[in-house]
Every structure is written in C-alpha cells, then in structure tokens.
FIVOGU-766889 format. One record per residue (C-alpha): x, y, z. Coordinates in steps of 0.02 Angstrom, whole numbers, plus 50000, padded with zeros to 5 digits. Last residue first. Example, Ala and Ser with C-alpha at 12.3 -4.5 7.8 and 13.67 -1.06 7.14 Angstrom:
<pts>
506844994750357506154977550390
</pts>
This chain:
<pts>
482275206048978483455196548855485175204748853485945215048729487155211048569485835207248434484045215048478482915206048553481185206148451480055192848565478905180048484479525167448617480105153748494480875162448368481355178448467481775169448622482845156148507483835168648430484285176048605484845162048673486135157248555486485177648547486865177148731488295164648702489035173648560489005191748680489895182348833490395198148929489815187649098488375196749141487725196248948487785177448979486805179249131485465190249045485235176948906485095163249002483775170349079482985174048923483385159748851482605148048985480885154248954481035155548768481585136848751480245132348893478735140448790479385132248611479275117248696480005100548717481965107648772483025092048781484515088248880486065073648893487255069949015488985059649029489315047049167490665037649104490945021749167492355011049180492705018949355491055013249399491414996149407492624996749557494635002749572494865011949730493945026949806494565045949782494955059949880495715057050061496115040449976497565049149870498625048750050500175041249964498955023749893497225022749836496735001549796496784990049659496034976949781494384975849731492894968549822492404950349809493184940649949494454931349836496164939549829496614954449891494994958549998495504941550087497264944550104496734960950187496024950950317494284945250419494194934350546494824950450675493464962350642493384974250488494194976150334494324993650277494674997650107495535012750018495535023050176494955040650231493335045150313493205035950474491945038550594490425025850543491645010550469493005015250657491615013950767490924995550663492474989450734491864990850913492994978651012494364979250921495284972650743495224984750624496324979150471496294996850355497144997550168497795008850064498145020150213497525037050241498895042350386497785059250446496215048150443496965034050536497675046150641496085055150696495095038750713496525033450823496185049150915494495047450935494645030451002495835036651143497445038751207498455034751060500125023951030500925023350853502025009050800502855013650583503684999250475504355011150329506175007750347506384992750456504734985650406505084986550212506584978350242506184964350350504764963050237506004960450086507034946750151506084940350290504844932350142505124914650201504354919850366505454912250503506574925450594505464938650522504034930350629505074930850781505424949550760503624953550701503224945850879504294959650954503614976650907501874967450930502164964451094502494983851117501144990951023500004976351143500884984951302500735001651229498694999951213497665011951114498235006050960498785008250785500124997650678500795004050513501484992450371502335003350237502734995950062504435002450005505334982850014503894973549935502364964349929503004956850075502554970750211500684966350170500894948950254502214958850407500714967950452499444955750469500474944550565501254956950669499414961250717498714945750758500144937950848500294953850953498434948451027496974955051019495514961651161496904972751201496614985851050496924987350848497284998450695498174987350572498555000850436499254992450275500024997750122500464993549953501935004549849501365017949739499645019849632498855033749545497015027849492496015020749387497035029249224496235037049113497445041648927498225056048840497765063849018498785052749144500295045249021501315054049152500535047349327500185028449215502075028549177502425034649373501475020949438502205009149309503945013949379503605012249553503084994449526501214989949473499404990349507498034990749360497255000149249497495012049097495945019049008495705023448807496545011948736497985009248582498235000748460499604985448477500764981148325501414995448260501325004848442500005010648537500125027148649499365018448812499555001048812501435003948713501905014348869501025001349016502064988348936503684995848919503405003549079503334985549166502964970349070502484961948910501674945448878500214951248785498234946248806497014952548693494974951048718495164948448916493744939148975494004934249147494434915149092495524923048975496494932949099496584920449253497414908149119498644919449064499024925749236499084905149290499974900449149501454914949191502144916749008503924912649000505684919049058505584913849249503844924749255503534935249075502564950949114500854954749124499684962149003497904963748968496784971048823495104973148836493954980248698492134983848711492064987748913490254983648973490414989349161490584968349188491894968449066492744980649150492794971949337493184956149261494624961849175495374972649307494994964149482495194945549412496794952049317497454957349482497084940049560498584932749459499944943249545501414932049489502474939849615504274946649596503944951349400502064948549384500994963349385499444962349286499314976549199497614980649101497354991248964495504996548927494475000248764492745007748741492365017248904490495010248965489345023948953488305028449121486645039649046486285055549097484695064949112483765083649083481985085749032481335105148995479565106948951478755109649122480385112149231481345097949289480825084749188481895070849252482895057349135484125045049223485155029749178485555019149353487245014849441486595002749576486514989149463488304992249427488744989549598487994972949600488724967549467490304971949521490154960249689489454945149582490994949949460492384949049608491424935449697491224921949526493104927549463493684921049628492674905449625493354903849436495294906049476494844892649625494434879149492495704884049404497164882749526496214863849591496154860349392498004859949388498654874649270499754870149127498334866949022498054887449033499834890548958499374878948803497644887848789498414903648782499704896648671498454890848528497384904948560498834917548510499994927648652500254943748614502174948548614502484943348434504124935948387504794934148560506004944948632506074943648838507634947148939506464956749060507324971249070508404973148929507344962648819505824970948853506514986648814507124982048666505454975148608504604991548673505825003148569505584993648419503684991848434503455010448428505025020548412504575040648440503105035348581504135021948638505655032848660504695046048744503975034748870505595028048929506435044648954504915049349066505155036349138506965037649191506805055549250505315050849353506065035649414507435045849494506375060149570505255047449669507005040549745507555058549799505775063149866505685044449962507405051350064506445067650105505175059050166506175051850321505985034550355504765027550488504455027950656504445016350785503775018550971502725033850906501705044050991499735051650984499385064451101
</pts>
C-alpha cells in the first residue's frame, strides 16, 4: 500500500480559498460586462497601476518594445516558435476532412473549421511567461485562426518587450497590455474598444482560471486551469539531486503549485526529502517554492510498478517526470497526465519552453478527461450530409420515420414522411409511421 512520508494540505483549506476568488470574480466580470472599457481601465489601474491611453499596443510601440530585445532573446524566441509550430503542424496534418458513402446514395463527412477569433493570455505579473504566447498564438494560427488577439500584463509598469516581441513574431493580429481578470473579461464579452472572440486561451493566476471557468459557455476556453504541477515519479537508478531538482523548478511558479514525488524506493523518497532542503537554502526562488513545498509538496512510497502506475493515475498531475529504468512502462500503462516527459535528460522545463509540445496543460485531476492545449482545440469538427437519390431519401425516411413515431416526435416523422411519399411513391398518411 502506497504511503506518504509528506503529505500535503488539507482540501478543505483550498475549498475556502476557491470560494473567495469566485465571489470576487464573479463581481469583476459583471462590472465589465455593465461598464465596458471603464470598468477594465479601472481595474487595471487598481491592480496593475496601469492607465494608458489605449491598452493595445500600435506598430510603432510594438516595434519599439521588440528593439529592446538583444538578438540572442530573439533569436531563441524564433527557434522556439520554429518547434512549437513544426510540432502543430504536424498534428494538424493528422486532422483530415472526410466524405464516406455509407449506404448507396447517402455520403456523410466533416470538415475541421478553424474558430474565427481567439484571446490569448500571456501571463506576466510574477513571471514574464513569454513562451506562453509561443504555445497560444502559434498554435492557432497554425489551426488557421482569422483573428488573434493577445494580452499580457504590464511587467515593472511597462510592456514586457520580450512578451510583445514573442507575440508578433508568433503572429498575433492585436496585442494589448492588459492583465489578469480584467483582461481575460474584456477578451471575452468585448468592451468599447476591444470586440470580442470566440475562444479563451491561455494559463493564468487563480483568478483568470476562475474568469475563463465563468465566462465558459458565452465563450471556449482550452481548458480549466489552476496552479502548475509536477509528478516526478522515479526509482534507485536516480539520484535525490534529480528529483528535488525537478520538483522544487515547478514549485516556483508559485506558492499553490503542488510538486509530488513517486517511488518505489524509501531511501531515495527520503534523500530527496532532504536535498530539496539544501536546494531551498540556495535557490533564489526559496521564497515561494519553500512555500508551495511546505503546503502542497507531497512523498509517496509504493511497493511496486503497478502501484505507482495506480497513483499516478489516481493523482493526474499536470505534468509527469519519469525517471527509471523502464520509462516507456509508465507511456504504455498510464492513462492520466497532461504530459509525460520521459527518461532522466529530459524535463518539464523543456516541454515548457522550447521542445515543441504545449505546455498549457490539464490541472485539479481534469486530465482524467481531456488533453492539453494542441492544434485541434482551434478546430471545430462539424459534419455535413447529402442524400444523392431519390431511392436513399425514401429508404432512410421510412426508418426514420418509424423511430421518430417511437419517440412521440410527430414533426420529425412528417420530415420523413414527405420525402417517402415524394421520393418513394408511397401515400403515408400525416401523423403515422412509415411501414
């Protein structure tokens, strides 16, 4: 049976904190919808201390922000770009148009439309997340998005030039200065000055999770979000330097983020236990992975592979470090993770910011049903059918017919009816089935 050496703290205490933001965004959202540009400038200011004249940035500035940026910080913007739309392109290729004739006479197919218009946050209030508009903006334009629109917020009370450059060079058609709920809100509803899109992406704080959880419906969101996580699942033939360091370099992003460690050995659980001590007492990030390992930092011992597959599935992390002998065990048995990364010289770092696959990623347990951000979630796969003769139209109406009158539905039977007595020669009377 599985235990823990360090557990983390209680849900109960999350529930109280969820319930706070929900209050307060839901607050938010309704005085952006009634206010528009008013409510989102105030807003801005009071969190961000940010009122310019216009929050979207013109050429002339985006181009001022992007010669701020050393051509070593571009240079790798673009390689980044390069793997994250290689990798989408790729996946789109594999999402093909189809038409079948599955019944003589009756051809049935979809086709994969692009949404038309896409809001993407690009957090940037503790960390200038710049490889978030790489996995956003690229990504959609790549699926064929129309209109693009990205956001981030201001860093040190200006534009970040490395978001704003990472956002034009991925192809973003608008880009605003404008963060947090204020941001995601206006994205969403559309305000005086900003219309609105169809699709919300991105990661963000607790209280752009929630804003893109309530907004969910008026708008698509990629998925719903909460604080990063990691799963290092690992065994002896690592060492405790390995696994502290890959937990404490997701702990970072911030103080709620959980950073789990999984193994079959308690000496190694143990090692580890202390090597993220040392590290804390020199990472120059101690300050909020200290805290997000003392409350959500979790050490769970197994006796066996199958068990470690067991928890990993029951814990569904955001992301997955497997570092043992077999890694490839854990990519055929596992069923639940955002991402796994898989032998010891690979990282989540990697995934996060250059490797090529996406790092907006399901968080709380939401990768037990869904995958993370990728091209197809900018797709729409929407259907189409045609009847070619008057011989399939009657054939199908009939039956259709019968199983509407099944059902009570006497409107539907009657669109199937009319059509077996003009196409089928039959007389079927109004209000009984086909036979």
């Amino acid at each position: 049976m599985a235990r823990h050496l360090k557990t983390a703290m209680r849900a109960e205490v999350r529930a109280e904190a969820d319930a706070a933001v929900r209050r307060t965004v839901e607050d938010t959202l309704a005085c952006i919808e009634a206010q528009g540009d008013a409510a989102v400038r105030a807003l801005s200011k009071q969190f961000d201390g940010w009122e310019p004249g216009t929050f979207r940035l013109s050429e002339v500035e985006i181009e001022k922000a992007i010669s701020q940026v050393s051509r070593r910080d571009l240079e790798d913007i673009r390689f980044a770009q390069e793997q994250v739309g290689n990798f989408a392109r790729h996946q789109r290729a594999a999402l093909q148009d189809i038409e079948v004739e599955t019944l003589p006479g009756v051809v049935l197919g979809h086709r994969n439309i692009p949404v038309n218009s896409v809001g993407c946050y690009v957090p940037g209030g503790k960390y200038p997340m710049v490889a978030s508009a790489h996995m956003s903006v690229v990504t959609a334009k790549v699926a064929g998005v129309k209109r693009v629109i990205a956001s981030a917020p201001p860093f040190q009370g200006a534009p970040h030039p490395a978001i704003v450059a990472a956002m034009h060079m991925a192809g973003a058609d608008e880009i605003y200065v404008l963060g947090g709920m204020q941001a995601v809100g206006a994205m969403a509803l559309g305000t005086e000055s900003i219309a609105p899109v169809d699709m919300l992406v991105g990661p963000g704080n607790a209280y752009v999770a929630e804003a893109k959880r309530q907004l969910y419906g008026r708008v698509g969101i990629d998925l719903f979000a909460g604080p990063t996580e990691t799963l290092v699942i690992a065994d002896d033939s690592v060492d405790a330097e390995l696994c502290a360091t890959d937990l404490l370099g997701q702990a970072e992003h911030g103080p709620t983020s959980p950073a789990v460690l999984l193994t079959d050995s308690e000496p190694l659980a143990r090692a580890t236990i202390d090597e993220v001590e040392r590290l804390l007492a020199i990472l120059p990030t101690a300050g909020i992975a200290a805290q997000a390992w003392k409350d959500f930092g979790e050490v769970i011992v197994c006796e066996s592979l199958d068990e470690m597959v067991a928890e990993a599935d029951r814990i569904a992390s955001e992301h997955v470090q497997v570092m043992t002998r077999d890694p490839d065990y854990f990519l055929r048995k596992m069923t639940n993770y955002g991402a796994l990364f898989l032998g010891s010289r690979t990282n989540v770092a990697y995934g996060d910011k250059v490797i090529g696959t996406n790092h907006t990623l399901p968080t709380r347990g939401a990768a037990r049903y869904t995958g993370g951000l990728w091209v197809g979630k900018f797709l729409k796969t929407c259907t189409y059918q045609r009847v070619l003769s008057d011989e399939a139209s009657a054939m199908v109406g009939e039956v259709c017919s019968r199983l509407c009158m099944l059902e009570g539905f006497v409107g539907h039977a009657e669109q199937a009816n009319v059509r077996v007595r003009r196409y089928g020669g039959r007389n079927v009377a109004y209000g009984t089935a086909a036979e």
